[in-house]
C-alpha positions in Angstrom: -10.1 3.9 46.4 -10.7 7.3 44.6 -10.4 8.2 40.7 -7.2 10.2 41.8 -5.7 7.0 42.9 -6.6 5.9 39.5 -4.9 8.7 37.2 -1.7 7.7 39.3 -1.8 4.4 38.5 -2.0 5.2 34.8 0.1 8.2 34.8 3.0 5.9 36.1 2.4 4.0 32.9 2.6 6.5 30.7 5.4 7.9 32.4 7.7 5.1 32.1 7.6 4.8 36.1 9.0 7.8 36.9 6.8 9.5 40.1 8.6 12.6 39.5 7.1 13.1 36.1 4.0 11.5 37.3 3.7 14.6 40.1 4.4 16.9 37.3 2.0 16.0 35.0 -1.0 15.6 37.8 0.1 18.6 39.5 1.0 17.2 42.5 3.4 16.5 45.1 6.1 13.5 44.7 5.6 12.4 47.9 1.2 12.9 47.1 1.8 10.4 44.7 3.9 7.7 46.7 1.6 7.9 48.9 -1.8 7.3 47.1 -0.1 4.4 45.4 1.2 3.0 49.5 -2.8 3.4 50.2 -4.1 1.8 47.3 -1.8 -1.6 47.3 -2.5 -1.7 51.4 -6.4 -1.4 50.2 -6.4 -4.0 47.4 -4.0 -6.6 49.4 -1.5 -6.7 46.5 1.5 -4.8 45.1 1.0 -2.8 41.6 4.1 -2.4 40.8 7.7 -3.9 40.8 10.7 -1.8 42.9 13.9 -2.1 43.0 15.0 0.2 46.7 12.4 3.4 45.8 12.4 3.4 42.2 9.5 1.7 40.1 10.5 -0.6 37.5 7.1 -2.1 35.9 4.1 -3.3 36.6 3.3 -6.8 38.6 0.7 -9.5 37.1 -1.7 -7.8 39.1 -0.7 -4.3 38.2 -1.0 -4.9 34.7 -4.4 -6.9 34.9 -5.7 -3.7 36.6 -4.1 -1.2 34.7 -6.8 -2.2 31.9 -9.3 -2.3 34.6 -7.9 1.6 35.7 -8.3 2.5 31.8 -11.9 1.4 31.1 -13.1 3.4 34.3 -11.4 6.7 33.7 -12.6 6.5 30.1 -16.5 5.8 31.5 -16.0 8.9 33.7 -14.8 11.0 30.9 -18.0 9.5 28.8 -20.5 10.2 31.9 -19.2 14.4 31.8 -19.4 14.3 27.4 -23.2 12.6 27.8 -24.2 15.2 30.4 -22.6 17.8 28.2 -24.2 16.1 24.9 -27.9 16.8 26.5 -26.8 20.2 28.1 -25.1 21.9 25.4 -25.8 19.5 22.3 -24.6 22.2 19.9 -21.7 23.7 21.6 -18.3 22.1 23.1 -15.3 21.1 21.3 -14.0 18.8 18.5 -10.2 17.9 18.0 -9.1 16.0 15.2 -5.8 14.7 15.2 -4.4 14.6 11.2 -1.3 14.5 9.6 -0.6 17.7 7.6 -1.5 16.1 3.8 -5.0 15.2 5.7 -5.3 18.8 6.9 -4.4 21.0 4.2 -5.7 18.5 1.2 -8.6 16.3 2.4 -9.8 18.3 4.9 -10.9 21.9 4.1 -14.1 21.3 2.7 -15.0 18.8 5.7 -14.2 21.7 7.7 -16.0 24.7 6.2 -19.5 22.6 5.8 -18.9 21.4 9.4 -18.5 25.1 10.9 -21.4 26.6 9.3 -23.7 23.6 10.3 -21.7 24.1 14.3 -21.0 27.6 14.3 -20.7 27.1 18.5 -18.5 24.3 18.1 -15.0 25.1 18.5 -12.7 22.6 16.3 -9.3 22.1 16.8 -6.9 20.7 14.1 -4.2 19.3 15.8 -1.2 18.5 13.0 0.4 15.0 14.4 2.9 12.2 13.3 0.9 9.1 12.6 2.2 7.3 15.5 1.5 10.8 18.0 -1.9 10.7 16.3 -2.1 7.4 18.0 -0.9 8.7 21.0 -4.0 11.3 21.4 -6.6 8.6 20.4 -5.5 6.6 22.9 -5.0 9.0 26.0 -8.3 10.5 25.5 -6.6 14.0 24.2 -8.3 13.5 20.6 -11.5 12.4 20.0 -10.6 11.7 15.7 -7.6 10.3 14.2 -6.8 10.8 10.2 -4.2 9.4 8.8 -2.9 6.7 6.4 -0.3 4.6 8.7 -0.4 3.3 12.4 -4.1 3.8 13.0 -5.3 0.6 11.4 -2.7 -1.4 13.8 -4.0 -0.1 16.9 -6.9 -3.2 18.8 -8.0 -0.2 21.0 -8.6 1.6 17.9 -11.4 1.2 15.2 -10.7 2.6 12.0 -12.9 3.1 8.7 -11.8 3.6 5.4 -12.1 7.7 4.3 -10.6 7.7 0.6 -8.3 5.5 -1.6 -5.2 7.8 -2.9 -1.8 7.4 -4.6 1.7 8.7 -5.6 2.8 11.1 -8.2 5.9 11.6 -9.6 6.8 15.0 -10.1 9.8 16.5 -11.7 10.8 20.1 -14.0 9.1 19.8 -17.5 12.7 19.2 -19.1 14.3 16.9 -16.4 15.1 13.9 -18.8 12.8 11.5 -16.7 10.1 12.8 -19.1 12.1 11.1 -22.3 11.9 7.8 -21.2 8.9 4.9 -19.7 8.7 5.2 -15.8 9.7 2.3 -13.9 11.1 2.1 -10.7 14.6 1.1 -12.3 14.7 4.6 -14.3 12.9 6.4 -11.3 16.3 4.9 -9.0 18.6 6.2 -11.4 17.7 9.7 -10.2 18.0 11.3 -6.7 14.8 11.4 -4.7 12.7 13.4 -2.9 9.7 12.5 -1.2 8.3 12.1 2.4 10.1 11.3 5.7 9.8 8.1 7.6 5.8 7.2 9.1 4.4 9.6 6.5 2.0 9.8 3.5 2.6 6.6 2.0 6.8 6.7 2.9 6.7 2.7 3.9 5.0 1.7 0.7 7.8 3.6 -1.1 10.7 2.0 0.5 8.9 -1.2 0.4 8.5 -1.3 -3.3 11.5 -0.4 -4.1 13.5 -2.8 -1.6 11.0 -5.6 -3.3 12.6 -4.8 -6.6 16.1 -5.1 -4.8 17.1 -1.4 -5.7 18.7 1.2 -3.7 17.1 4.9 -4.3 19.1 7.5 -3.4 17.1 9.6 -1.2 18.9 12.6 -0.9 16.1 14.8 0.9 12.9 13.6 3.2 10.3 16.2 4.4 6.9 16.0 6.0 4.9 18.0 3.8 4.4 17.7 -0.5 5.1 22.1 0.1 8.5 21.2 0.6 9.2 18.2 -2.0 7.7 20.7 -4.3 10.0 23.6 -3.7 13.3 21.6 -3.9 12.1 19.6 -6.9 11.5 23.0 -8.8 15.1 23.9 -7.3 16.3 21.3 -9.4 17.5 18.7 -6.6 16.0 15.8 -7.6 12.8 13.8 -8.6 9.6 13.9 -6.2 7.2 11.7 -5.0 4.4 13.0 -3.2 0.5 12.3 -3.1 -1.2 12.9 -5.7 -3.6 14.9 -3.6 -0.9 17.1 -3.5 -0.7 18.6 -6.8 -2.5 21.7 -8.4 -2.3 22.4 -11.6 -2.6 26.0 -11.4 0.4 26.3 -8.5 2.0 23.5 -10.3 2.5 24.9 -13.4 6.8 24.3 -12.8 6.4 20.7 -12.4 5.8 18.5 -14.4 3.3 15.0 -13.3 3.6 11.3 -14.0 1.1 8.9 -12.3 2.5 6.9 -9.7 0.4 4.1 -9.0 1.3 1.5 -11.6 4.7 1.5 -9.5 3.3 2.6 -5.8 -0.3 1.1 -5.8 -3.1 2.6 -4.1 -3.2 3.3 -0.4 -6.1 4.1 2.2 -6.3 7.2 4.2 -8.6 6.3 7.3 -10.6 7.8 10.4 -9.8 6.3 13.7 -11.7 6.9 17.0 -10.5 4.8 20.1 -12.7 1.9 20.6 -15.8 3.2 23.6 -14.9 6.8 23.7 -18.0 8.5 24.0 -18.9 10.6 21.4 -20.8 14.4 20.9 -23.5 13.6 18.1 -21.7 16.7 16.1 -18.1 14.2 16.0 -20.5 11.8 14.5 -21.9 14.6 12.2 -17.9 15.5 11.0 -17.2 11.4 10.7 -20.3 11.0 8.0 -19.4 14.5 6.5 -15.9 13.1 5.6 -17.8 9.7 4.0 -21.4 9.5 4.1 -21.5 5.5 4.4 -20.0 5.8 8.1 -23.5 7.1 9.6 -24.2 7.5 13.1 -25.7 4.3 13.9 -22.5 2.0 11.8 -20.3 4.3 13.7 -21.4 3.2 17.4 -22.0 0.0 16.8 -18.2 -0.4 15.9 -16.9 1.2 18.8 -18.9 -0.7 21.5 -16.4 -2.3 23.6 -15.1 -5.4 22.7 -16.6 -8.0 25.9 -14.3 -10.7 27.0 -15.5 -14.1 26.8 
């Protein structure tokens, strides 16, 4: 058994079963592959995975039972080479954050700036992700933070903490009749909408209120960043919804703001880090800088491994 052996057995997974992708993405041969798989079932005794002539359909009960076995050991190695690197080069490596673009271009940029000049050394990467892709990197090792308001607190092999509580706003032109009359969500339905597409900012809560009140919005346009709702609402297109993070009074100065969260309610942005992923002491340094009741020693006691009974 070898840790190569391993990375196919995963890499299958992830690659819905197909070895041709699987040699792709490990840089190897198709036939490589079959064959480490061939000499680690003739090894263990059992078959991993279910065939039908040469193709691979799923996993057996033994397959899958190791599969989280296969998991916990590559993510050890991948700990053992960030602790060596931790003592070695304790100020210098490399930090990715995986955030949805509200997180990134609203919440963020002061995080950022006091975390570069305390780690000038440190190179930090910003990677802009769908909620659920953020997921994605937490869990295949390829972030070592998540940000974000959906998925992340769904996720067992995640742990999440609460960052900052945020709502909606309602934006619209300063003469757009809207602004004659009490907001509810029966007058805000009466107008075409704008706001954020499916999985982001708060999009779920939206549709979820308004479905509870047993109305219909007409959304004519969905976006992934407030940028863009902005534009089209000064364009004259139809009413926005955005977070209120969102808006600035001095770019604003076209739109005109009503407080959304007697309608949408508050919601929770949060920081996710996948349950025993080792992390550099400056990851926990960004984590406390982004709320300064998740300190170091809170932080690692959450994302010990959960042992089976």
């Amino acid at each position: 058994m070898n840790f190569q052996q391993l990375r196919i057995i995963r890499e299958t997974v992830r690659q819905n079963f197909n070895l041709t992708e699987v040699a792709s993405a490990l840089f190897a041969s198709q036939s490589g592959v079959s064959k480490h798989i061939k000499d680690l079932e003739d090894e263990l005794g059992v078959e991993l995975f279910i065939r039908k002539g040469k193709r691979f359909l799923g996993l057996t009960d033994p397959g899958k039972e190791l599969l989280t076995i296969v998991e916990r050991m590559l993510l050890d190695a991948c700990n053992i080479r960030r602790l060596a690197e931790q003592f070695s080069q304790r100020d210098e490596g490399q930090l990715i954050i995986a955030t949805t673009h509200t997180q990134a271009r609203y919440a963020l940029p002061q995080v950022v700036t006091t975390f570069k000049k305390a780690y000038p050394k440190v190179h930090l990467v910003l990677h802009q992700a769908s909620p659920s892709e953020l997921v994605r990197l937490l869990q295949e090792g390829e972030a070592d933070i998540g940000i974000a308001t959906e998925a992340v607190a769904e996720v067992s092999e995640l742990v999440s903490f609460p960052y900052y509580s945020w709502h909606h706003a309602v934006i619209a032109p300063p003469t757009h009749p809207l602004h004659q009359q009490p907001l509810t969500l029966d007058t805000l339905a009466d107008y075409p909408l704008i706001t954020y597409h499916q999985g982001f900012t708060g999009r779920a809560r939206i549709d979820r209120t308004f479905a509870d009140a047993g109305l219909n919005p007409d959304i004519v346009m969905a976006a992934l960043d407030a940028d863009v709702i902005k534009t089209y609402v000064e364009l004259g297109m139809g009413v926005g919804i955005v977070s209120s993070l969102a808006i600035d009074p001095q770019r604003d100065q076209n739109l005109c703001v009503v407080d959304g969260e007697p309608l949408f309610g508050y919601q929770t942005a949060r920081i996710a880090v996948r349950r025993g992923h080792y992390l550099r002491s400056y990851a926990y340094r960004f984590i406390s800088l982004c709320s300064s009741v998740l300190d170091e020693a809170s932080v690692r006691q959450a994302l010990s491994p959960v042992l089976q009974e």
